[in-house]
N, C-alpha and C positions, 0 to 999 in steps of 0.2 A: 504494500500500500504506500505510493508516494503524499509524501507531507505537504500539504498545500505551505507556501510560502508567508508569513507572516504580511506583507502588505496587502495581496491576493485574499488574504479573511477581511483584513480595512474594506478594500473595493466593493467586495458582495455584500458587509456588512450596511455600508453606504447607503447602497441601491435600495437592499430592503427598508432600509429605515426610512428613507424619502429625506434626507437632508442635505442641505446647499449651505457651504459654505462660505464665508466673507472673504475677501484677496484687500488688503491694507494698499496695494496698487493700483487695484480698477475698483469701480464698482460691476456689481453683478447683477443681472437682469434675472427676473425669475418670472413667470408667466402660470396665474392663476385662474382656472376656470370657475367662472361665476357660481355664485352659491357652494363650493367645494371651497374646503382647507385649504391653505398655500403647504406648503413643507415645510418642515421646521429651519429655520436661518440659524445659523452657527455663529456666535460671537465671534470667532477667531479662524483660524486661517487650517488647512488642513494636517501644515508642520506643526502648529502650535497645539493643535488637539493631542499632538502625540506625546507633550511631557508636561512635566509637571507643573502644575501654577500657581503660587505660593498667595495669598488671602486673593482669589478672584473678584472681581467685582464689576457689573453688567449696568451700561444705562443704555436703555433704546427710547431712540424718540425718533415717531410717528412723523409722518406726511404733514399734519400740521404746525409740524413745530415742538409739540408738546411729549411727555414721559407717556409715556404707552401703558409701565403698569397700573396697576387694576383697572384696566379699560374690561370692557364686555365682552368683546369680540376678540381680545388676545389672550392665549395662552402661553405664557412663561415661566419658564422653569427657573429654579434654581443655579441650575449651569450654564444658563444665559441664552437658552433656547428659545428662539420667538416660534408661536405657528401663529397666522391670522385666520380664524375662524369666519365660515359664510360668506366669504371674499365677495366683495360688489365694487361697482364703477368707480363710487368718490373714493374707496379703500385705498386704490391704484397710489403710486407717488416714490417717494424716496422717503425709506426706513434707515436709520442709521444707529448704528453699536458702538458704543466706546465701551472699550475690557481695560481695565487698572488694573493691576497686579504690582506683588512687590521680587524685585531682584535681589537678591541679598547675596554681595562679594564672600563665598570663602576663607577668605584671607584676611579680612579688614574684620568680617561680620557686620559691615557696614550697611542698611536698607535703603534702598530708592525707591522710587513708584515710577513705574511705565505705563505710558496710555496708548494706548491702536485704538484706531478708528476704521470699521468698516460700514460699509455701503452699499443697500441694496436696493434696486429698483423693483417695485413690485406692480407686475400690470395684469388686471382685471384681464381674461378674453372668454368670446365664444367659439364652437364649431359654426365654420361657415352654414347657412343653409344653399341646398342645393336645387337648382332648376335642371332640367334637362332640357337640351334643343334637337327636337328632331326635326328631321327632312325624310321625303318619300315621294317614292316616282308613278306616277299611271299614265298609260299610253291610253289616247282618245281618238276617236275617229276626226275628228275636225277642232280644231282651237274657239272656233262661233258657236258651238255647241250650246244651246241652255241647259244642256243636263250636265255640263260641267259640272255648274255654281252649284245645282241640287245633289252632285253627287260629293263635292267638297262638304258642303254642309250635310249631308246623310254621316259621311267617313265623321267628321267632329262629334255629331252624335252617338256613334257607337266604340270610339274613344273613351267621351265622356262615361258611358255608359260601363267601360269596363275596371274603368278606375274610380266610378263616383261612390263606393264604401270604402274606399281608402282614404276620403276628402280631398282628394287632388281632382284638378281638373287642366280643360285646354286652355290653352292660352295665346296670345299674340299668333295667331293661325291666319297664313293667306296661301294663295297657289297665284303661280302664273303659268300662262300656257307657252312652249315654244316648239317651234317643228327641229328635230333632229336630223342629221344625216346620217345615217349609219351604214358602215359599210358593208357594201354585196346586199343590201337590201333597201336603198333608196331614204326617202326619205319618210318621217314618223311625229308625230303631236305627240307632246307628253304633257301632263302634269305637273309642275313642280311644284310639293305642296313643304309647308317648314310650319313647325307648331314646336309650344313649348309645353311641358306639362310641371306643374304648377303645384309645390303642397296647402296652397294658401285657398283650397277652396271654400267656401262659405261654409262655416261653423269649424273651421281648425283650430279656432280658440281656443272651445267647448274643450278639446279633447285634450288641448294643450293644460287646461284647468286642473286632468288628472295627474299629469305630470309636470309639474311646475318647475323641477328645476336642470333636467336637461331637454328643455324641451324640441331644440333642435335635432337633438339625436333623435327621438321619436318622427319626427318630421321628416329626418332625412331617409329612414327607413321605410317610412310610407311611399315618400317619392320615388324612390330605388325598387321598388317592389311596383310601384303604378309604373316604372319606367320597362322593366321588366313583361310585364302582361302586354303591353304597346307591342315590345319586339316580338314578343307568341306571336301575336294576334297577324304578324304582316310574314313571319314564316310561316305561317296558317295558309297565306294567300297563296304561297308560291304551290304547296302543296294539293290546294282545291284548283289552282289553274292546271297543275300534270295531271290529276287524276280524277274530277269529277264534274269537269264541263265538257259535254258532248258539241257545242261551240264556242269559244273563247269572246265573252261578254266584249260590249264597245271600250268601255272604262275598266281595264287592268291593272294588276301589279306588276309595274317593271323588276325581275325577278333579283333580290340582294340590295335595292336600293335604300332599303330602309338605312337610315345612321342616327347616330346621337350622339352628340357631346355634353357635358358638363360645366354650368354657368354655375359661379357662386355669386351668394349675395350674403351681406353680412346687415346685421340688426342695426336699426338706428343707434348713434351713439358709438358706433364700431367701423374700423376701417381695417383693410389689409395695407400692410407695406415689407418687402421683403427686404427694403433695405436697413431701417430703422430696427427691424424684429428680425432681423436674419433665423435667426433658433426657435422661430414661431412666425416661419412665412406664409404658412395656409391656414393660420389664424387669424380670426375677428380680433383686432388687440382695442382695446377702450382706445377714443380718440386721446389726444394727447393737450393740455389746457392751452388754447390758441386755437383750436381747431375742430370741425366739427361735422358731425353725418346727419342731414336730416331724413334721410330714404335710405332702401333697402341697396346701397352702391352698395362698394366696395373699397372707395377712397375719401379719410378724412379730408375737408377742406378746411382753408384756412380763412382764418376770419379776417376780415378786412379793417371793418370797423373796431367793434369794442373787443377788449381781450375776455373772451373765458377764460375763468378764471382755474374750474375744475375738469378734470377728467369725464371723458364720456356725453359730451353736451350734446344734443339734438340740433342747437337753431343756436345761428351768432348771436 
């Protein structure tokens, strides 16, 4: 049996624990989801965890300025552990530790007091919520057609139809018509129809009410699942076009054209930036005080006029 390595227990011991430590050189960004715990923040540095420290002593103060302990929402320990409890938007800010301790010369028996000072940035985020964008192709006898428009709005119907107990629905849907050339076989009308589907259908609230505090996740599984039954539904097509039409209808599936990509949007209050959040690039990070989301984007704006003051503002 080989002997795991004395550092190699530190590392895994780390991980389990959930704890981020201070660096006396930078500060450190830590990235909390909403309504969840942060991890516990470590007074000191990861070398100085490892020896001894002679009468410790922990002051942290909070994003306003102020001593954090006995607040309501912080649990700290003894050993100058922060966790912030319930993490929300105004929470977001810069948390700072000062550790005192005393050094005392061997030699002399002489005491001094050392202070470190770390630093940590703590930002409220959410999981993006997700749209999907599909497109899909049907070949038509003529582009003048009026059973186009009836057969565009029929297809939206039975869309809806197969995703409306998951509360998503269509969305932003058009087609336009164009003739193709295709080779060895002339030329061809098609359909080109693009639709989004949508978890925000009427009463998503309701449902979101039973899950209150991730309720994105919830969301985004519904969507992901309504996105899913869309793509059954159009390899369904290809499959009744081979084998169960004794003539091949005016309005078809052009066979494989179905696609989908993935749109994010994040919650009012919330922007993406991969450059700012490098370590949390495909997170909603709270906007940042100056700047601000009022829609379902994806990029905080900055405020012109008056400064926000707080994290996560809706409207300048």
């Amino acid at each position: 049996v080989s002997a795991v390595p004395e550092e190699e227990h530190h590392s895994v011991d780390l991980i389990e624990k959930n704890y981020v430590y201070g660096n006396t050189e930078q500060e450190v960004s830590v990235y909390v989801k909403v309504f969840t715990n942060s991890p516990f923040l470590i007074c000191m540095d990861l070398a100085r965890s490892q020896d001894d420290i002679i009468d410790p002593k922990y002051l942290w103060i909070g994003p306003d300025g102020d001593d954090l302990e006995g607040r309501m929402y912080v649990n700290l320990t003894e050993t100058g552990k922060l966790m912030v409890m319930g993490f929300r938007e105004f929470m977001s800010g810069a948390y700072t530790c000062t550790l005192s301790h005393k050094v005392i010369d061997t030699m002399t028996e002489q005491e001094r007091e050392v202070f470190e000072t770390y630093r940590f940035m703590i930002y409220a985020y959410r999981e993006a919520d997700h749209l999907y964008q599909g497109f899909v192709r049907f070949t038509t006898k003529e582009c003048e057609l009026a059973a186009n428009g009836h057969f565009f709005e029929e297809l939206k119907k039975i869309l809806n139809s197969i995703i409306s107990d998951l509360t998503c629905y269509i969305v932003e849907s058009s087609y336009k018509c164009h003739s193709i050339k295709i080779p060895k076989q002339g030329l061809q009308q098609e359909l080109f129809i693009t639709f989004q589907v949508s978890p925000f259908a009427p009463g998503w609230e309701d449902i979101c009410q039973q899950v209150p505090y991730d309720c994105e996740d919830a969301t985004n599984m519904r969507v992901q699942e309504a996105r899913d039954r869309i793509g059954e539904f159009f390899s369904k097509q290809t499959y009744a076009l081979k084998h169960e039409f004794q003539t091949v209808p005016t309005i078809h599936y052009v066979d494989n054209s179905f696609s989908v990509t993935h749109i994010d949007s994040c919650r009012p209050g919330f922007g993406k930036n991969d450059v700012t959040h490098k370590s949390c690039a495909s997170c909603c990070v709270v906007c940042d005080p100056g700047t601000y989301s009022p829609n379902n984007g994806v990029t905080c704006q900055l405020c012109r006029k008056s400064r926000v003051k707080q994290y996560g503002a809706t409207s300048c």
